[in-house]
DRENDO-1510 file (C-alpha; in Angstrom, 1 decimal, always signed):
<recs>
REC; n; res; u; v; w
REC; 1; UNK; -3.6; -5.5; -22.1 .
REC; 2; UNK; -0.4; -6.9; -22.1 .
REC; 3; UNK; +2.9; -6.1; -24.4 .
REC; 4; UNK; +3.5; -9.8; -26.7 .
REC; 5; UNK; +7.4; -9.8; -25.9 .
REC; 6; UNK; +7.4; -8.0; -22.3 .
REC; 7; UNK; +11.3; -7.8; -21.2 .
REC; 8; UNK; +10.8; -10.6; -18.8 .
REC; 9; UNK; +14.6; -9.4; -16.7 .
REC; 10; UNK; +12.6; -6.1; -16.0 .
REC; 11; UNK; +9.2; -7.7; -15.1 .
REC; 12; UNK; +11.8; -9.9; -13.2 .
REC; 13; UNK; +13.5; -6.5; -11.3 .
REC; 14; UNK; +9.8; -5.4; -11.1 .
REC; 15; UNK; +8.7; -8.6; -9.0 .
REC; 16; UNK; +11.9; -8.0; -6.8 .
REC; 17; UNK; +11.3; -4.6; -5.6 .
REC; 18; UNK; +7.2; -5.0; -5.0 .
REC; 19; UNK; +8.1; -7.9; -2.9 .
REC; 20; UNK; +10.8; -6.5; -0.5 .
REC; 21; UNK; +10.2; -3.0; -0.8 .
REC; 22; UNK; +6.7; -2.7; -0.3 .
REC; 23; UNK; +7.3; -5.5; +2.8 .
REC; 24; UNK; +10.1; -3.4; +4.3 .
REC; 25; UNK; +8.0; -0.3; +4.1 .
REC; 26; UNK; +6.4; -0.9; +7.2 .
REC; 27; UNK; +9.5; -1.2; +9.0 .
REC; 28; UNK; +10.4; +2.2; +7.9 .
REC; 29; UNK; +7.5; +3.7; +8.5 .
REC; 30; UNK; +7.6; +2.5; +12.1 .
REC; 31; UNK; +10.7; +4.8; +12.6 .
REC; 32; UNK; +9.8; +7.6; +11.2 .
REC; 33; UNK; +6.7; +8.3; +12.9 .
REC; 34; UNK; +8.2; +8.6; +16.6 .
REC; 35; UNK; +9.5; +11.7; +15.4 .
REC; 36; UNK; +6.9; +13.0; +12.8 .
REC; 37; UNK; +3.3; +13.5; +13.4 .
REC; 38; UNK; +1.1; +11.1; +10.0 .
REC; 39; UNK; -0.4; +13.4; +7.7 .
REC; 40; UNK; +2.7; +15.6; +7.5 .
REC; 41; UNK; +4.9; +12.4; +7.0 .
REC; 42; UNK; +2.7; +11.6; +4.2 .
REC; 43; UNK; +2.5; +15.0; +2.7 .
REC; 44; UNK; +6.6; +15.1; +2.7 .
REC; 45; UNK; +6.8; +11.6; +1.6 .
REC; 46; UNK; +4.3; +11.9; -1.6 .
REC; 47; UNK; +4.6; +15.8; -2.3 .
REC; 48; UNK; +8.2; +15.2; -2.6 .
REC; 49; UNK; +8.0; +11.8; -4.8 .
REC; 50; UNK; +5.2; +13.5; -6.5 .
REC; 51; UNK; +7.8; +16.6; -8.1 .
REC; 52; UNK; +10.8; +14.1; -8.9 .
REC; 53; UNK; +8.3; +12.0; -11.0 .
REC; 54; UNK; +7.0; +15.0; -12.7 .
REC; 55; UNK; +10.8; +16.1; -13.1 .
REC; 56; UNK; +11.5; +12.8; -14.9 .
REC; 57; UNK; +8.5; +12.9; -17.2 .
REC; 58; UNK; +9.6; +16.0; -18.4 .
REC; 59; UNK; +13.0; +15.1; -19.4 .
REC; 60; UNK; +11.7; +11.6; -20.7 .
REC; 61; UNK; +10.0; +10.9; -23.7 .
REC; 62; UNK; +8.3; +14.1; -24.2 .
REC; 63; UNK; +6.1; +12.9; -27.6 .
REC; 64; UNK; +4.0; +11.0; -24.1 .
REC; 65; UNK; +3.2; +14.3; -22.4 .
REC; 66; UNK; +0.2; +16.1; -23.5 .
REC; 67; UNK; -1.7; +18.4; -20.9 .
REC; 68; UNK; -3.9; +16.1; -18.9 .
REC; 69; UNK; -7.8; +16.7; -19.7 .
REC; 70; UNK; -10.3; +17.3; -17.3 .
REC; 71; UNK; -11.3; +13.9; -16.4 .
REC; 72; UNK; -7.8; +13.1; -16.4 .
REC; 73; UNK; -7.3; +15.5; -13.6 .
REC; 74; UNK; -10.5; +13.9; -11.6 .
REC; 75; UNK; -9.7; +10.4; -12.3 .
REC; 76; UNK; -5.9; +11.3; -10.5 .
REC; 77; UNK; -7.4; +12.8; -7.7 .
REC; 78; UNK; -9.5; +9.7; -7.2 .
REC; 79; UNK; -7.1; +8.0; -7.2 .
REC; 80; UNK; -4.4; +9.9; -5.5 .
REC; 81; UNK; -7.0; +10.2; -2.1 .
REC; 82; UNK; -7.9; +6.3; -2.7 .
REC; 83; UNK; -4.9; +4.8; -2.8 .
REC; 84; UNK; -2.1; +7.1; -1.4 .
REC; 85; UNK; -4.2; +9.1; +1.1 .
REC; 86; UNK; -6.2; +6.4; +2.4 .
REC; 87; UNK; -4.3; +3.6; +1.9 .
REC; 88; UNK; -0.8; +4.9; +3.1 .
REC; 89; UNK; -2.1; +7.3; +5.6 .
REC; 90; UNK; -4.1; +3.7; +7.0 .
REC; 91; UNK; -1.2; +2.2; +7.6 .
REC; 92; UNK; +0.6; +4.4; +9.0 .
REC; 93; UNK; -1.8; +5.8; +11.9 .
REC; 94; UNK; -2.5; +1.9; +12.4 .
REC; 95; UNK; +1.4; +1.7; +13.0 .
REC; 96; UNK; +1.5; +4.1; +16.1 .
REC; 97; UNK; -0.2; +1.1; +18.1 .
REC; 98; UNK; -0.5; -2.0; +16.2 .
REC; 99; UNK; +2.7; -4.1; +15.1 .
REC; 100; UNK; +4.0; -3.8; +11.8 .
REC; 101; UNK; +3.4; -7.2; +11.3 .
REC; 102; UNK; +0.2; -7.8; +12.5 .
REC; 103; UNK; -0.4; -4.3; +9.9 .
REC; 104; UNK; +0.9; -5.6; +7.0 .
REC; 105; UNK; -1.1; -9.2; +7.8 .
REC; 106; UNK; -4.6; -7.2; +7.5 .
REC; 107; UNK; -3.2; -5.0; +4.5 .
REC; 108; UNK; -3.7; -8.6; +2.4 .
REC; 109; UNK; -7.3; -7.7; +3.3 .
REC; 110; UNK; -7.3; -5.8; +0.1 .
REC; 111; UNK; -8.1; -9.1; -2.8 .
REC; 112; UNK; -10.7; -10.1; -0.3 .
REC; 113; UNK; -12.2; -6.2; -0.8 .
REC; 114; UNK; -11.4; -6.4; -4.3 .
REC; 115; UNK; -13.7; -9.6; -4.9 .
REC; 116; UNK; -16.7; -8.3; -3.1 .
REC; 117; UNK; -16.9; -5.1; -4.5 .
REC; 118; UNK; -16.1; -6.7; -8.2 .
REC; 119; UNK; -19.2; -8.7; -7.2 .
REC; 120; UNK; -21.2; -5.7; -6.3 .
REC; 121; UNK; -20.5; -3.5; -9.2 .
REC; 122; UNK; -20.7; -6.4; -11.9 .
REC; 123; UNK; -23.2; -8.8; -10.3 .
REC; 124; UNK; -21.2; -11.4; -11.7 .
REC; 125; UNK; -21.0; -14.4; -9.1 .
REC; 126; UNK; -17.3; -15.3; -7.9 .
REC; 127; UNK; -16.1; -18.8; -8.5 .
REC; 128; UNK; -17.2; -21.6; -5.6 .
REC; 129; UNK; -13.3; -21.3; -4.7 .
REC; 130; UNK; -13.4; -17.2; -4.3 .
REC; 131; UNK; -16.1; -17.8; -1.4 .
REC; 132; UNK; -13.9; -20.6; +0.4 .
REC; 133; UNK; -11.3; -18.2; +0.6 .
REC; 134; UNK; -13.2; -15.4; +2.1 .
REC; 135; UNK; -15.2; -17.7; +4.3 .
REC; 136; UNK; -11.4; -18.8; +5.7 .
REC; 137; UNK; -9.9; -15.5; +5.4 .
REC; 138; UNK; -12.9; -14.5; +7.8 .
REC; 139; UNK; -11.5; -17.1; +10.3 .
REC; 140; UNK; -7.8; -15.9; +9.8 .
REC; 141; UNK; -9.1; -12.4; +10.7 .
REC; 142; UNK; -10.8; -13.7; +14.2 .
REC; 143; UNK; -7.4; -15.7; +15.1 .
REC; 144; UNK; -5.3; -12.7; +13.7 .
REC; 145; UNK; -7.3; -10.2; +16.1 .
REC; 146; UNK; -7.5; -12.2; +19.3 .
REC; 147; UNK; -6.4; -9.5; +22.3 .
REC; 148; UNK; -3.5; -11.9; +23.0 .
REC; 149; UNK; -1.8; -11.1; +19.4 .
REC; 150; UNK; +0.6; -8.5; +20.6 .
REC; 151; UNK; +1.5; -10.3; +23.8 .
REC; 152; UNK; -0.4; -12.1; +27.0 .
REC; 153; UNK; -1.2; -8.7; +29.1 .
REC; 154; UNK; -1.6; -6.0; +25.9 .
REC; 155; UNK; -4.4; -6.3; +23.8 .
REC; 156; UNK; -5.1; -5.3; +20.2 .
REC; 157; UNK; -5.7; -1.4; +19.6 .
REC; 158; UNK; -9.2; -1.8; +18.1 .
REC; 159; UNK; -9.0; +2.0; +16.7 .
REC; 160; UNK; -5.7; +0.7; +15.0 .
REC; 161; UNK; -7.2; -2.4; +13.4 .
REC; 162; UNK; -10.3; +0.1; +12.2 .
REC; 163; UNK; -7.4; +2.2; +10.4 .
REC; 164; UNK; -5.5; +0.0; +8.3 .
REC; 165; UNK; -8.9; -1.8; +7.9 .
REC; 166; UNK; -10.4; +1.0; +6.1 .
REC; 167; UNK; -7.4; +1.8; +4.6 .
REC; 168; UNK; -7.3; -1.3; +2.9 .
REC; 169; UNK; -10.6; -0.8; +1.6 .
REC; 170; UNK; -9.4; +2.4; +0.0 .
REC; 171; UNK; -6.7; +0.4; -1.4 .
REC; 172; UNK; -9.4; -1.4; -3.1 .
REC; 173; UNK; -11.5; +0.7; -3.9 .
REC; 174; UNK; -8.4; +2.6; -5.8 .
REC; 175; UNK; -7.5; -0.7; -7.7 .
REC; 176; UNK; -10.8; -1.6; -9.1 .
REC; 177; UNK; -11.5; +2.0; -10.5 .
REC; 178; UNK; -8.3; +2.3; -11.8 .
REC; 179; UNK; -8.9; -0.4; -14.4 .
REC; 180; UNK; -11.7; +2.6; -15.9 .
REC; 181; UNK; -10.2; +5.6; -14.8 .
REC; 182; UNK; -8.7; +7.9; -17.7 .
REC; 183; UNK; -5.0; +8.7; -16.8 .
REC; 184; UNK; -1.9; +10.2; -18.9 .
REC; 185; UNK; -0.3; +8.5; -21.6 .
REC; 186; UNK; +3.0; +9.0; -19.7 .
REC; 187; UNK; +3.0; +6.6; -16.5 .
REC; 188; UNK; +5.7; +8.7; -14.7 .
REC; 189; UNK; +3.2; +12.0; -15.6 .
REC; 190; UNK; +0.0; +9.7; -14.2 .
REC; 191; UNK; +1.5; +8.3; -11.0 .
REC; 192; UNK; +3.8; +11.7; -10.5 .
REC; 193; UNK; +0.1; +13.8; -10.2 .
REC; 194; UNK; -1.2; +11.8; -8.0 .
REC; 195; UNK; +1.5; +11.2; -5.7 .
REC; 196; UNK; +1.5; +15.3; -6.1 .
REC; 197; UNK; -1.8; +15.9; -5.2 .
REC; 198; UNK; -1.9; +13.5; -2.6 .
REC; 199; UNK; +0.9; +14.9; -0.7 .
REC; 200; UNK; -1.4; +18.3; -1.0 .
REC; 201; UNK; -4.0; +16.4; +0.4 .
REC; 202; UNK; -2.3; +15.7; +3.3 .
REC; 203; UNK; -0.8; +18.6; +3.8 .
REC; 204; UNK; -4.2; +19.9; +4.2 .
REC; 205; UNK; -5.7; +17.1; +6.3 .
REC; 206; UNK; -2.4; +18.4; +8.7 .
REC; 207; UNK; -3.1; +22.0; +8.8 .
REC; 208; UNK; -6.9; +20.9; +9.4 .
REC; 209; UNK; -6.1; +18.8; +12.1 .
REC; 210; UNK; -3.2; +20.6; +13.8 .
REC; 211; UNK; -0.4; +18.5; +13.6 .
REC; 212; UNK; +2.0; +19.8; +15.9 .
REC; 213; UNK; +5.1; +20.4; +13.1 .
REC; 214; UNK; +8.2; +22.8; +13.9 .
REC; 215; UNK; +11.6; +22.9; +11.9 .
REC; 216; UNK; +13.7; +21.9; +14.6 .
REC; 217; UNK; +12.1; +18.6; +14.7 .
REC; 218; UNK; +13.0; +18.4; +11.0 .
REC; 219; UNK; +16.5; +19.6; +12.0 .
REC; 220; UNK; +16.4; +17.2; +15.0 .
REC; 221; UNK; +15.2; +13.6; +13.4 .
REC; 222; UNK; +17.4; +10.9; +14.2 .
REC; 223; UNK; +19.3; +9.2; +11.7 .
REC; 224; UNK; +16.0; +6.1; +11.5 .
REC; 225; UNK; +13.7; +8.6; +11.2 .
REC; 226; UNK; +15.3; +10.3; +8.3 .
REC; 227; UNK; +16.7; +7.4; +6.1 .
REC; 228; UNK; +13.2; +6.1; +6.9 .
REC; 229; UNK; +11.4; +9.2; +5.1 .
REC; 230; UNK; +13.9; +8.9; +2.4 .
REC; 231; UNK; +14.2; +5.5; +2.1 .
REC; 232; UNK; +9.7; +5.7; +1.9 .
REC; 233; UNK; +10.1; +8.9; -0.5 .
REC; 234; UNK; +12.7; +6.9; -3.1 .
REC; 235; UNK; +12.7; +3.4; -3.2 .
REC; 236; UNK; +8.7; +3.1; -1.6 .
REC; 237; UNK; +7.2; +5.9; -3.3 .
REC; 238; UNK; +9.1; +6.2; -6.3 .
REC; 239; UNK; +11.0; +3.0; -7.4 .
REC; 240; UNK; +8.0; +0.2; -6.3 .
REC; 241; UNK; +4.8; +2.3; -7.1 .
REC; 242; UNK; +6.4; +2.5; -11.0 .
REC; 243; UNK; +7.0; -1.6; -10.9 .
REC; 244; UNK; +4.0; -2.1; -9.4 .
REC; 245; UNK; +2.2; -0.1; -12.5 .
REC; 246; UNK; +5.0; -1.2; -15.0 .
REC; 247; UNK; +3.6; -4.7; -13.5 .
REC; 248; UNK; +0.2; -4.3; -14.1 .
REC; 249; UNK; +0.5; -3.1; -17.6 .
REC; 250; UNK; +2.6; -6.6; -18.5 .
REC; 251; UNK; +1.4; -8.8; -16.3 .
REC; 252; UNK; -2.1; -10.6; -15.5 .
REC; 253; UNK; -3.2; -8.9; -12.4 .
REC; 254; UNK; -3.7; -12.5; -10.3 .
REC; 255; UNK; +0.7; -12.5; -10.9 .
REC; 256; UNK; +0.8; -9.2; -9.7 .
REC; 257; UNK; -1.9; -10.0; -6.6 .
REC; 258; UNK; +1.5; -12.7; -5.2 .
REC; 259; UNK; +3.0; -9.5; -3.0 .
REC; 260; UNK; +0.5; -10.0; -1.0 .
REC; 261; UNK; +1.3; -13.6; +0.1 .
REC; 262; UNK; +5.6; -12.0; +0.5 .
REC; 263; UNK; +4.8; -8.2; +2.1 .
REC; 264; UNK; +4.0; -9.3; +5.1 .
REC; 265; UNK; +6.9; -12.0; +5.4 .
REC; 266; UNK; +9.4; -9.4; +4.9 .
REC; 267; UNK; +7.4; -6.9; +7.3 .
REC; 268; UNK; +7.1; -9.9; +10.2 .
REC; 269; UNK; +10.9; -10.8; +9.5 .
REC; 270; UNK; +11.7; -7.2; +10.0 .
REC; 271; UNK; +9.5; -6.2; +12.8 .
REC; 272; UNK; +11.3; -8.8; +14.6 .
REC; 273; UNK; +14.6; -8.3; +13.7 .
REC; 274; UNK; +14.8; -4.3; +13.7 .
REC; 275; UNK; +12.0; -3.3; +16.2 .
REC; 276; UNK; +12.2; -6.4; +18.1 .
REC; 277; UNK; +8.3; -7.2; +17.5 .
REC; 278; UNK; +6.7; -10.2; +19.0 .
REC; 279; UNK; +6.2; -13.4; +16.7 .
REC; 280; UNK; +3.5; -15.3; +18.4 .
REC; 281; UNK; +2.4; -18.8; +17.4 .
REC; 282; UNK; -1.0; -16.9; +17.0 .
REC; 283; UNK; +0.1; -14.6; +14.8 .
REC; 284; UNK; +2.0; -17.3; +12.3 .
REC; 285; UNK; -1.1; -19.1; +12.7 .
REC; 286; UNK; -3.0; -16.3; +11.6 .
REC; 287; UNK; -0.7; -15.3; +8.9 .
REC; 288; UNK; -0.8; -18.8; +7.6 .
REC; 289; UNK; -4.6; -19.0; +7.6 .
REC; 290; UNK; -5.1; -15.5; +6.0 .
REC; 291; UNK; -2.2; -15.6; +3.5 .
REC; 292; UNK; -3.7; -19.1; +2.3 .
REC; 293; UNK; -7.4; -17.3; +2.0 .
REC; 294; UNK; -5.7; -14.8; -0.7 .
REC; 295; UNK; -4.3; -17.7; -2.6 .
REC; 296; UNK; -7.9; -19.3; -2.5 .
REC; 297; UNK; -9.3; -15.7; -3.8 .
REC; 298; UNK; -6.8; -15.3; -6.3 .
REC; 299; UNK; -6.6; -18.8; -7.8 .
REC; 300; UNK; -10.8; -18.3; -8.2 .
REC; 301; UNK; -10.6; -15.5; -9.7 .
REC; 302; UNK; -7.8; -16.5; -12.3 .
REC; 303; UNK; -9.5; -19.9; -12.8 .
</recs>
């Protein structure tokens, strides 16, 4: 539900940082994992952002906090492995061979997710214009993915693709349970356990899988690696996750959908500029078609 006189300069600032941040995260996550191995980066990245969070609800508005009750808990770490552990972590293994902007392009996979499985759990039929845009997102996909994308002699990593692709489904998944899940009162308390018990998570999923991790390649990170992780930590983790759900408390979620259709702008812009990523014709024309199958999706569901 949204608040009747929403402070339209913060939902403004709000807007601002889901748009670039979240579309220069990919950039930033490029960097930093040529020198740190995926599930520890995310581990750092969340555990950390997780703590300052819980810092801040505790010197915030403490008449909010109240110790979380048991489905409380479950409903966090639902979320927490949805959306931060498979989501993120998607993205970034997809990173270590596919371009960032290609990456972020499939990451607007997600409303086309979130459309069939509202359709599955509700059986309630999408609008005539929900299906165009998931016929045509379809054909966005095939022109997207053709083994020319990346350049004429390098194909498309297809075990890349699969990650982001099922990371995006977790993404999904995440955002149409969270509209039932039972969470804190205090938003910084909600988002700062999950972020917490994501990083956990993945600091398990690490040890499991036997990231190779050693101080001295904390000590040694070069200076993109590490404003990467803190640039991820702070103004990814911390600053856009709480606009993004400051967002969705004030705004309809079809408004909120639109960084979908500016992320991977930013991310294509800055792959090019900073990592000097290839901009094919293909690729736009894939971006075109796909961005302009989420606007079809969208506009049917708000219609």
């Amino acid at each position: 539900m949204t608040d009747a006189k929403p402070n339209t300069k913060l939902i403004a600032l709000s807007f601002a940082a889901v748009y670039i941040i979240w579309g220069s995260t990919y950039i930033a996550i490029k960097f930093v994992i040529e020198e740190l191995p995926p599930f520890f980066l995310g581990g750092i990245r969340f555990g950390a952002a997780g703590l300052i969070l819980l810092a801040l609800a505790m010197v915030g508005n403490k008449t909010s906090l109240a110790w979380p009750k048991a489905r409380q808990w479950l409903d966090c770490a639902i979320l927490a492995f949805t959306l931060l552990v498979m989501g993120s972590t998607g993205v970034v293994l997809a990173e270590k061979s596919v371009p960032t902007g290609v990456v972020s392009l499939l990451v607007t996979s997600v409303p086309i997710y979130i459309l069939l499985l509202e359709w599955l759990t509700t059986r309630v039929r999408p609008a005539a214009t929900s299906f165009i845009g998931l016929l045509i997102g379809m054909v966005g996909m095939v022109v997207l993915l053709d083994p020319k994308v990346v350049s004429d002699t390098h194909g498309m990593d297809p075990i890349g693709v699969i990650y982001v692709m099922v990371g995006a489904l977790g993404t999904a998944i995440g955002a149409v349970y969270s509209r039932k899940a039972s969470l804190p009162r205090s938003q910084r308390l909600s988002a700062g356990i999950q972020m917490l018990m994501a990083g956990l998570m993945l600091m398990i999923l690490s040890m499991v899988s036997r990231e190779k991790i050693a101080l001295d390649d904390l000590r040694g990170m070069g200076d993109a690696a590490m404003w990467g992780l803190v640039y991820l930590t702070i103004f990814g983790s911390i600053l856009a996750f709480s606009a993004y759900s400051y967002l969705l408390k004030h705004v309809p979620a079809s408004r909120v959908s639109t960084y979908a259709y500016v992320n991977p702008v930013v991310a294509v812009f800055l792959g090019w500029l900073m990592a000097h990523e290839p901009v094919t014709m293909r690729t736009l024309s894939g971006a075109v078609v796909l961005i302009f199958a989420v606007w079809l999706v969208n506009k049917g569901k708000s219609g």
